[in-house]
C-alpha positions, 0 to 999 in steps of 0.5 A: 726966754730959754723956751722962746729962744730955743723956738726962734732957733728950731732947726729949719729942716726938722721944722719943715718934716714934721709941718709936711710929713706927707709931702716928705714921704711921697718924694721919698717914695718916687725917689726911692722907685725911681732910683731903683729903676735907674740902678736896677737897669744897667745891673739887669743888662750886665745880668743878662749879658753874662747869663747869655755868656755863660749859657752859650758857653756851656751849651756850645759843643764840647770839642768847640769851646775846649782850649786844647794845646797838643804837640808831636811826639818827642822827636826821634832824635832824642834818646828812648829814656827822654822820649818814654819820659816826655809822655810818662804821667807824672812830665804830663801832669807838671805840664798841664798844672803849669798850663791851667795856672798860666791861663790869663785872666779872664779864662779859667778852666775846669780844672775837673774835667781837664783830661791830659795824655798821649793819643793816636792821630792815624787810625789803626786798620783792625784786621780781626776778624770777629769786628763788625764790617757792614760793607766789608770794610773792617773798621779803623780803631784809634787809641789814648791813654789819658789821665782821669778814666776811673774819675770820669767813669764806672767800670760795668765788667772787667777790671779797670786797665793798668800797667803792672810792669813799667811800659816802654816803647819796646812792650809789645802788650798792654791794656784797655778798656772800651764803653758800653757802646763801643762794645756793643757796635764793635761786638767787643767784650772782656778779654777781646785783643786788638792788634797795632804794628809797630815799627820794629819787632811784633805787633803790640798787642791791646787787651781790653779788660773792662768795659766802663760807663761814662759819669757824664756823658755831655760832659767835656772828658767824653763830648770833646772827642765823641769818637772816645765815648760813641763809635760812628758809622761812616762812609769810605771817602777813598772807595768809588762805591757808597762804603761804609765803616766803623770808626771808634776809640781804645781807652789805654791804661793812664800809663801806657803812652810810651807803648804807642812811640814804637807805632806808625799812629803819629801818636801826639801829646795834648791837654784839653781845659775845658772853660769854666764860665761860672766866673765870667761876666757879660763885659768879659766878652772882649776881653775873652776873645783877645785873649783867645786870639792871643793864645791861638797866635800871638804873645800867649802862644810864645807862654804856652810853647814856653811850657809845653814844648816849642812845636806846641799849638792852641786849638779851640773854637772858644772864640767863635762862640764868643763873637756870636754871643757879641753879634746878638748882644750888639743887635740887641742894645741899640733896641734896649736903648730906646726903652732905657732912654724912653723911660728915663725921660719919662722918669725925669719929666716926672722928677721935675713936675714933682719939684713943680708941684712942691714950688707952687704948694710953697710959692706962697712962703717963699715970697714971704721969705723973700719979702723979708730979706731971705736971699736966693742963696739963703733960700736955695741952700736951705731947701738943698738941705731940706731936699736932700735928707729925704732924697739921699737917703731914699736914693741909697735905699733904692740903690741897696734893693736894687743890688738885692734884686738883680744879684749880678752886675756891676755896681758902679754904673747902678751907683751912678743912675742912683745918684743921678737920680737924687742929683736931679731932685736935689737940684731942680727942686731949689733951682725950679723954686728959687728961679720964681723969685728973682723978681717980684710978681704981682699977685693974682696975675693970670696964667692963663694958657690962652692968653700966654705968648712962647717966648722967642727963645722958646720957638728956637728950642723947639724949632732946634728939638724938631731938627734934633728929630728929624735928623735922628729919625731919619738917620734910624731909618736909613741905617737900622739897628741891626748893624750892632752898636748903639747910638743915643741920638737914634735910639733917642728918637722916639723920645724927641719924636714925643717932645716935638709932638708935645710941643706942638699940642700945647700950642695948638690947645687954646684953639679949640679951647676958645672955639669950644668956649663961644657956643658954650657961653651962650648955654643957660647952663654954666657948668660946659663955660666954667669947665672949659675956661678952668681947663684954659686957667692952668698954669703956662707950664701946662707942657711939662706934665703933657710932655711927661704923658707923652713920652710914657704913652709913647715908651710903653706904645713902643715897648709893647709893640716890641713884646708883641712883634716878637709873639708874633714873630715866633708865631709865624716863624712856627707856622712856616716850620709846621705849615698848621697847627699840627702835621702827620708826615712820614719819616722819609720824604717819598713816604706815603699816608695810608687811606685808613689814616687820612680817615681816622686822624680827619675824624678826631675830637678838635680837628676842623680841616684836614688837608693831604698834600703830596709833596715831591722834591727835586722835579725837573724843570725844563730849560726853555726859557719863559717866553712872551707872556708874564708869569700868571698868563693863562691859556686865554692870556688872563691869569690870576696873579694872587701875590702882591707882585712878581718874585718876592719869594727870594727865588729867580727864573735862572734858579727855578730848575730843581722844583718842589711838586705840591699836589693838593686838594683845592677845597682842603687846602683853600679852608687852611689857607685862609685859616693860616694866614696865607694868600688868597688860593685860587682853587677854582683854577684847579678843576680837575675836567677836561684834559686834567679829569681824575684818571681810572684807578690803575690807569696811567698818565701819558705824556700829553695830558695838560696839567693847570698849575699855579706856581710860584713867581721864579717857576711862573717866570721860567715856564711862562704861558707855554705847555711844558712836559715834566717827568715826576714819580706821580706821573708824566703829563704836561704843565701850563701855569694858570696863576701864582701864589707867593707861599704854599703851606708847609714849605719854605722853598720858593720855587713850587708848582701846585697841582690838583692831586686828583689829576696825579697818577700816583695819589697817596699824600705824603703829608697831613695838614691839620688845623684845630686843637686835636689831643697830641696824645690821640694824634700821635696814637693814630699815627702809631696805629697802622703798624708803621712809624710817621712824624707828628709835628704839632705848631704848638711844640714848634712855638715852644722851641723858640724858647728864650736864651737868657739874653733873650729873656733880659731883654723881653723882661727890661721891655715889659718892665719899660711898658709897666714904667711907662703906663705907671709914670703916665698915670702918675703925670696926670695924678701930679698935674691935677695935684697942682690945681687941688686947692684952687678947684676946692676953693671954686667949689666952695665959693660956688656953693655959696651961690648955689651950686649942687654937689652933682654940678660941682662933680661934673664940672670938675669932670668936665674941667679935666676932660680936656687935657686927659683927651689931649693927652690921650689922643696925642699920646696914642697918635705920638705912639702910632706915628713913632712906629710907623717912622721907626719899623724900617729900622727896627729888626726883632730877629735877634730877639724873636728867632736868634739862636733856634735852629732851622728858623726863618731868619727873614726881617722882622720889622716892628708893628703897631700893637692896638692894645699897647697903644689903647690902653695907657692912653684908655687909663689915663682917661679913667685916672683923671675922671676917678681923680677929678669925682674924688676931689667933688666927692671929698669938696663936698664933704668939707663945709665953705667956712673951712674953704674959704677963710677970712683974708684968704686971697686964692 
C-alpha cells in the first residue's frame, strides 16, 4: 500500500521528464540557441556601438578630440609677484588637478597625457642669422613651457633644460630644448641662442640645451600641437609673391613661464585633457555630446571659469567627432533592425511550431485527461510547470553564454530578449494545447487542407496584415533609411511582406493540389495518387510552418543581399579610384611615361591589356553655347549616344567650362572598358584619318585640324554639333562631338572629352591602365626602374583601404549572423513540420505493406508526398525574397556600411541588389532537407516490422 500510494502521488513534472527525455532535451535546446540569439544581439549592437565610439575617438586628430580650457595671462593690473605666481608650476598643477576632477560624468581624461603650461600666442620673427630662410623670409618661432617633457620625452644630446635660479618676468635668460626635427630643419643644435624682445629692458635670451626625441609621437602631448614636434614650411600670407617660411616650437624649462610676461607674445595659460575613451560606451554618445556643449557654453563652462579663471574658455572638437559617430550609428540601425525583426519572427514562428508539435504528440493524452474531469486550468498549470523546469533554466544559460561571448554590452536589454524567449514558450506551449480541448472533437474528423474553409476572422486579419504591408512598404520607399532613426513598422516590412506571401500561398495550395490529383487517379500506378492526397492531409495549421519558411528564406535573401551589395559596393568604389585593376601614373599630373616603360610593364607575367592615357586637366571650353543639335550629333546629324540618357553624370552645360582631356588608344581602351564594367566605347568614332591623321613626329598641330571627340553629357551639351578650337599643352586644333559616353576609366570628373591620342601632338601617356593580376613586386620594380619615381596603384590595395571600422564590422557580423539564422531556422521549419506528421506516415507505411507494397515505392512515395510543400516553400520563399528587395532597394542605402569613413570615396547611392546565391541557396536546402528527411522516415519504416506499426486497438 506504501509503494501503491507513493506511485499514485509520483510528481507530475519528474514523471512526464523521465517518460520524454528526448523531446525535454530538444526544447531545451532550441530554447537554449534561441535565447542566446535573442540575448546576444542587443549586446552585439551596444559592443560595436561602443567599438566604433572609441575608435573614432582615438583615431580622431589630436588637436581635435583634445578638451582645452586656456585664458589670458594675468592681467597687467595685478602686482608682478601674483602674476609670475599665476603661472608658476605648483598654481598650474592645483588647477588642472581641480579641472580633470571636475570633469562630468561620462568624460574622463588621460590623465597621463594631460600637458599644463604657459604658451606663446604670437610668433616670434627670428632674426639670427644662421636660420634657414627659403625665400628669404626668416622663420617665425613660438615658445612653451609646459609641464611632463622629460616623461614625454628621451633627451638625444644635451641636457634637459632647467631654472637653476627662480625665473621671473625680469630674467632675461633661460632655457630650452627642441626635437630632433626641429633641429634638423631649423639648422639648431646645442648651445643655439634665440633672441625674444621684451617690453622693457634687453632682449630675453633662450638657450637650447638639448635636443629630445618624442616617446610617442601620435600621442596627444606631441600631436595636439604638430608645430610642438614638427616645424612646418608655410606660405606668407602678407606677401604679394609665393613666399615661403619655417614656423615651429621652443620647448622652455617646465619653470620658465614667468620669463614670457615681460614679451609682446600674448603669452596664454592653458590645459589640455586628452579623452580616455576606455571607459566609454556606445549609449554614452548623447550624453558625451550635451556635456561637450555644456563645457564649450553652458552650466559646465560657468565650473570651469569657476576654477581656472573668469576669462577661462573650453575649446575642443570632441563634439564633432561625436555627432559623426551618432550620423553613421543612426544610418546604420534602421538597416539592422530589419535583420533583427526578420529573425526574430522566424525564431518565434518556430518557438510556437514546436509548441504544435508537442500538442499533437500529446492531444491524444490530454483528452484522456480532459475526459476525466482534468480541468483547463488544472491541465494548463500543469504543463506551465512542466514547460517551465526545462525552459527556464536553458533560457538563463542562453543568457549566461551569451554575456560570455559578447564581452561588452548592457545586460538588462539581453536580460529581457532571454526572458522573452522563455516567456513565449512557457505561454504558447499550455495556451496552444489547452486551446484544443475546450470542446470535445470527434475522432478521425478530417484536417484536410482541401476541404477546410478561412474562417471570416481569418479573411479580416489577413486583409488587416496586407494593409499593414503595404502602408510599410510604401512608407520605406518613399522616406528610406538613411535619414537616421529607426522605425519598426518600416524596418518590419519585409516580415509582413513574407506573412502576407505566406497567406496567400496557403490559400492558393488546394489548387493545384486537386488539379494535380485527377490526372493522377486515372494512372495504374498508385504511388503519384497517394502522395498528393497525403500532401492535402495535413493539418489546417499547415500556414505556420509556411510562414516560419517564409520568413527565414525572406530574412537570410535579404541579409545576403546586404553582405554582397556592400562587396559589391566596395569593389567599384575601388575600380572608380584605380580606373583597372592596377595603374602606373607619375607623381604630378603633367608627368609623362617613357616608351621604354609603356613596354616592359605591357610585357609582364599577368598583364592581359595595357592601355595609355594621356590625361590632361583644366582644358578650357569655349563659352559659345550648344546650339540646335543634341548632344551626340555628329557631322552627318546621327551620332552615337552610348549612355543611358543625357546628363546623369552629376555635371550641366553651365558647369562644363574647365574640362578634363583623355587622349586614348581606341582599341586599348575599348578591351578595358569592356573588361571593367564600363559603357559600351565607341572606338570606331576615333579613327584617326582624314583631318584627324597621326601627324609627322616633330610636326606641329594647326589650329584647323578637326578632332572627333566623344564627350560626356554636360560637355556634349556646351559644345553641341558645332567645330569648336581649344588650346591644350597636346596641341592646338579644333573639336566636333561624335558621341557620349557617361564615365571614362580612372577619373571621377563628369566633364571629359575623349580623343584619339594618335591625332595629339604631344603623345606621351600620363597614366598606365592595366587589367589582369601582374606581380605588385615586379610592377612596381619596372616602375622604379627608368631612373625616375612614378605612382603604382593596385585596384587590390584600393579594395583594402575600405577596411571595416568596428561599427562597420558589428553590423556585417549581425547580417551574416542573420543569413546563417535564418537558413538554420528554414531548415528546422521543415525539420519540425515533418516531424509533426511521422507517425501517421509510419503507420501508412505499415498498412500498405501489408497489402503489398515494396520499400522502394514506399521511399518514393514519401518523397513524393513532401515534394510539394518543400516546392512550395522553396518557390515562394525565393520569389518572397525577390520581390521584398526589389519593393525595398529604393530605400535602402548601403553607404554608411560599404564607404563611410574612407577618404576620398564615392559617396554616391548604394542601393541594394538581388544577390542569385543569397536567394538559391536556402530555398535550394530546404528542398535537399526534406527529400533527406523524407528517405530517413522510408529507410528507418523499413526497418521496423508492421506488427510493431500497427497494434491492436490503435485507431491512427
Amino acid at each position: 500500500m506504501r509503494d501503491g500510494k507513493r506511485a499514485a502521488n509520483a510528481p507530475w513534472i519528474r514523471t512526464r521528464l523521465r517518460t520524454a527525455p528526448g523531446a525535454a532535451v530538444a526544447l531545451a535546446v532550441l530554447v537554449l540557441v534561441t535565447a542566446f540569439l535573442a540575448a546576444a544581439f542587443p549586446r552585439a549592437v551596444d559592443a560595436y556601438e561602443t567599438k566604433g565610439l572609441r575608435h573614432d575617438i582615438r583615431l580622431a586628430d589630436a588637436g581635435r578630440s583634445a578638451v582645452e580650457v586656456s585664458r589670458p595671462q594675468p592681467g597687467l593690473e595685478l602686482p608682478r609677484e601674483q602674476r609670475e605666481a599665476g603661472v608658476r608650476t605648483p598654481e598650474l598643477k592645483r588647477i588642472g588637478g581641480a579641472l580633470g576632477k571636475a570633469l562630468p560624468e561620462p568624460l574622463r581624461a588621460d590623465m597621463s597625457s594631460v600637458a599644463y603650461g604657459l604658451r606663446t600666442m604670437k610668433p616670434v620673427l627670428a632674426t639670427e642669422p644662421w636660420l634657414p630662410r627659403p625665400d628669404t623670409v626668416p622663420p617665425q618661432l613660438s615658445y612653451t613651457a609646459q609641464t611632463g617633457l622629460k616623461e614625454h620625452a628621451r633627451l638625444v644630446k644635451g641636457a634637459w633644460p632647467t631654472t637653476p635660479d627662480a625665473v621671473t618676468s625680469g630674467s632675461r635668460a633661460v632655457r630650452g630644448a627642441v626635437t630632433e626635427e626641429t633641429a634638423a630643419a631649423l639648422n639648431m643644435k646645442v648651445g643655439s641662442t634665440l633672441r625674444l624682445p621684451t617690453a622693457v629692458g634687453g632682449p630675453l635670451t633662450v638657450t637650447i640645451t638639448g635636443i629630445l626625441a618624442p616617446r610617442d609621437p601620435g600621442g596627444s602631448y606631441w600631436s595636439a600641437d604638430p608645430l610642438v614636434r614638427t616645424p612646418s614650411l608655410i606660405p606668407d600670407p602678407a606677401s604679394p609673391f609665393p613666399q615661403n617660411y619655417w614656423t615651429g616650437t621652443v620647448l622652455l624649462a617646465e619653470d620658465a613661464g614667468p620669463a614670457l610676461l615681460a614679451t609682446a607674445t600674448e603669452p596664454s595659460l592653458f590645459w589640455r585633457f586628452p579623452p580616455d575613451p576606455s571607459a566609454l560606451t556606445g549609449p554614452d554618445g548623447t550624453r558625451l555630446t550635451a556635456v561637450v556643449n555644456s563645457l564649450e557654453s553652458g552650466p559646465g563652462l560657468l565650473k570651469v571659469r569657476g576654477t581656472a579663471g573668469d576669462t577661462a574658455e573650453v575649446l575642443t572638437g570632441l563634439g564633432h567627432i561625436v555627432q559623426a559617430n551618432a550620423r553613421m550609428r543612426d544610418a546604420i540601425s534602421p538597416v539592422i533592425a530589419v535583420a533583427a525583426l526578420g529573425i526574430g519572427s522566424v525564431a518565434a514562428v518556430v518557438l510556437v511550431m514546436t509548441g504544435a508539435l508537442i500538442a499533437a504528440r500529446r492531444k491524444a493524452e490530454l483528452a484522456l485527461m480532459r475526459s476525466r474531469g482534468g480541468s483547463l486550468r488544472g491541465i494548463g498549470g500543469r504543463l506551465l510547470a512542466e514547460t517551465a523546469v526545462t525552459v527556464v533554466p536553458a533560457s538563463a544559460l542562453g543568457l549566461l553564454l551569451a554575456v560570455l561571448a559578447v564581452g561588452e554590452g548592457r545586460w538588462w536589454p539581453a536580460a529581457l530578449a532571454a526572458a522573452g524567449v522563455g516567456l513565449l514558450v512557457c505561454v504558447a506551449l499550455p495556451l496552444r494545447t489547452t486551446l484544443q480541448h475546450i470542446r470535445p472533437t470527434l475522432h478521425g474528423a478530417r484536417e484536410d487542407m482541401v476541404s477546410a474553409r478561412p474562417s471570416r476572422r481569418r479573411t479580416v486579419a489577413e486583409l488587416t496584415l496586407l494593409v499593414l504591408a503595404v502602408g510599410a512598404v510604401t512608407a520605406l520607399r518613399r522616406r528610406g533609411t538613411s535619414g537616421g532613426g529607426t522605425d519598426l513598422l518600416v524596418s518590419g516590412a519585409p516580415v509582413l511582406v513574407a506573412l502576407i506571401a505566406a497567406l496567400v500561398l496557403v490559400r492558393l495550395y488546394p489548387l493545384p493540389l486537386r488539379l494535380a490529383a485527377r490526372p493522377m487517379a486515372r494512372l495504374r500506378g498508385a504511388i503519384g495518387f497517394l502522395s498528393l492526397a497525403r500532401a492535402g492531409r495535413s493539418s489546417a495549421g499547415g500556414a505556420l510552418p509556411l510562414l516560419a519558411l517564409l520568413l527565414a528564406l525572406a530574412t537570410a535573401a535579404f541579409g545576403g543581399s546586404v553582405i554582397a551589395g556592400i562587396g559589391d559596393a566596395r569593389d567599384d568604389a575601388a575600380l572608380a579610384a584605380v580606373g583597372a585593376d592596377a595603374r602606373v601614373g607619375g607623381k604630378s599630373e603633367r608627368a609623362t611615361l617613357p616608351d621604354e616603360l609603356v613596354s616592359t610593364v605591357r610585357d609582364l607575367d599577368g598583364v592581359r591589356n595595357a592601355a595609355p592615357l594621356r590625361i590632361e586637366f583644366g582644358v578650357t571650353m569655349p563659352e559659345t553655347a550648344a546650339g540646335g543639335g543634341g548632344a551626340g550629333s555628329g557631322p552627318d546629324g546621327s551620332g552615337t549616344d552610348t549612355g543611358p540618357g543625357a546628363d546623369t553624370g552629376g555635371g550641366d552645360a553651365a558647369g562644363a567650362r574647365a574640362t578634363t582631356m583623355v587622349g586614348v588608344d581606341p582599341a586599348s581602351y575599348t578591351r578595358l572598358a569592356r573588361t571593367t564594367g564600363l559603357p559600351d566605347f565607341p572606338s570606331g568614332l576615333l579613327k584617326a584619318t582624314g583631318p584627324s591623321a597621326p601627324l609627322p613626329k616633330g610636326a606641329k598641330s594647326v589650329p584647323e585640324r578637326v578632332l572627333p571627340v566623344i564627350a560626356s553629357p554636360a560637355v556634349a551639351a556646351r559644345l553641341g554639333k558645332e567645330q569648336h578650337a581649344v588650346d591644350t599643352l597636346s596641341g592646338n586644333f579644333r573639336v566636333q562631338v561624335v558621341g557620349t559616353v557617361e564615365r571614362v576609366a580612372s577619373l571621377a570628373s563628369t566633364n571629359f572629352l575623349i580623343v584619339n591620342s594618335a591625332s595629339l601632338e604631344e603623345r606621351a601617356p600620363t597614366t598606365l591602365l592595366l587589367t589582369g593580376a601582374p606581380d605588385p613586386g615586379k610592377l612596381r620594380a619596372a616602375a622604379d626602374g627608368n631612373g625616375e619615381e612614378f605612382v603604382v596603384q593596385l585596384r587590390s590595395e584600393e579594395r583594402a583601404r575600405y577596411v571595416n571600422t568596428p561599427m562597420q564590422a558589428g553590423a556585417e557580423r549581425i547580417y551574416l549572423a542573420a543569413v546563417a539564422a535564418g537558413a538554420g531556422y528554414a531548415l528546422l521549419a521543415v525539420l519540425l513540420s515533418l516531424l509533426q506528421t511521422a507517425p501517421e506516415r509510419k503507420t501508412l507505411l505499415a498498412r500498405l505493406r501489408t497489402m503489398g507494397l515494396t520499400t522502394g515505392q514506399g521511399r518514393r512515395l514519401l518523397a513524393f508526398e513532401a515534394t510539394p510543400q518543400a516546392l512550395l516553400a522553396a518557390g515562394g520563399g525565393l520569389l518572397t525574397g525577390w520581390a521584398t528587395i526589389v519593393l525595398l532597394s529604393p530605400g535602402i542605402d548601403l553607404v554608411p556600411l560599404a564607404l563611410a569613413g574612407v577618404a576620398g570615396s564615392d559617396t554616391s547611392p548604394v542601393t541594394l541588389r538581388a544577390d542569385l546565391r543569397s536567394l538559391a541557396l536556402p530555398a535550394a536546402g530546404v528542398v535537399a532537407l526534406a527529400a533527406a528527411v523524407a528517405g530517413v522516415q522510408a529507410w528507418w519504416a523499413s526497418r521496423r516490422g508492421s506488427i510493431t506499426e500497427l497494434r491492436a486497438g490503435d485507431s491512427r
